[in-house]
C-alpha positions as CSV (number, residue, x, y, z in Angstrom):
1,X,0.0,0.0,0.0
2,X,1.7,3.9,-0.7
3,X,1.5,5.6,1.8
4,X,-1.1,8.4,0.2
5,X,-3.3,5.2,0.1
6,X,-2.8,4.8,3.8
7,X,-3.3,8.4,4.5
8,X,-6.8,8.1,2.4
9,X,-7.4,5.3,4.6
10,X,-6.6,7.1,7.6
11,X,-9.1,9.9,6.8
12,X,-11.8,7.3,6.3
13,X,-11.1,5.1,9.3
14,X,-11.3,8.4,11.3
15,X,-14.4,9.6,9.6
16,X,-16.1,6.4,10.7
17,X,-15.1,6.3,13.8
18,X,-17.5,8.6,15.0
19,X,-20.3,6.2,13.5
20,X,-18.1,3.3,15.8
21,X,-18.0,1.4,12.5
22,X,-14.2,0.3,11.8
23,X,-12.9,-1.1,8.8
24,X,-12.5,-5.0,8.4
25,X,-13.9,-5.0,12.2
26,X,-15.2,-8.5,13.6
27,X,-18.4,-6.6,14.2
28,X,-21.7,-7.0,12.4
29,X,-22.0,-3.3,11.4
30,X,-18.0,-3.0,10.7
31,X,-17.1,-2.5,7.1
32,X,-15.2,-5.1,5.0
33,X,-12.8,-3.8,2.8
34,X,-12.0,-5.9,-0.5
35,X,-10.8,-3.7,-2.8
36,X,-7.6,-1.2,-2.0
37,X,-9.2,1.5,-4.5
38,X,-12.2,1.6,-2.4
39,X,-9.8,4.6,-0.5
40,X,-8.9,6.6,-3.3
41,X,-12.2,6.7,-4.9
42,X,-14.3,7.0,-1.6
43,X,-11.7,10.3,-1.2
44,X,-12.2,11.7,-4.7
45,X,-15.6,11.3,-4.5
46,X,-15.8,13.3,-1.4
47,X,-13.3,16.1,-3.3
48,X,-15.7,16.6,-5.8
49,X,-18.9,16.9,-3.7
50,X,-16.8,19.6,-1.7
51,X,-15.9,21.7,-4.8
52,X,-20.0,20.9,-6.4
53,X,-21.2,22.5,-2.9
54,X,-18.5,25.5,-3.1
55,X,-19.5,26.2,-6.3
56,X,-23.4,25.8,-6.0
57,X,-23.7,27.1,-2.4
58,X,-21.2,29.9,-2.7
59,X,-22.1,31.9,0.4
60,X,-25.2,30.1,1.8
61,X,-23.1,27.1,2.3
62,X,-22.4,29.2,5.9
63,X,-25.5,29.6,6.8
64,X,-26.3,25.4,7.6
């Protein structure tokens, strides 16, 4: 794994956290991961919802 890959992962695994789901827990609700892309593309997909609200929202983005 690079180690952007692990930082993606990171991000995720701390994002979750707050749901107390964890990736490839022995839990029922915890996440299995299969695929190592699942990172990057969970993270660009999150990127480009960022930008889509920036640029859609502009300024009422602050008021939420």
């Amino acid at each position: 794994m690079r180690k952007k890959d692990n930082r993606e992962k990171q991000v995720i695994e701390g994002i979750l956290d707050g749901a107390d789901v964890r990736i490839d827990g022995d839990r029922a609700w915890d996440m299995r991961v299969r695929n190592p892309l699942f990172y990057k593309r969970v993270m660009a997909g999150a990127y480009c919802c960022v930008r889509w609200l920036q640029t859609v929202g502009g300024e009422s983005l602050a008021s939420w």
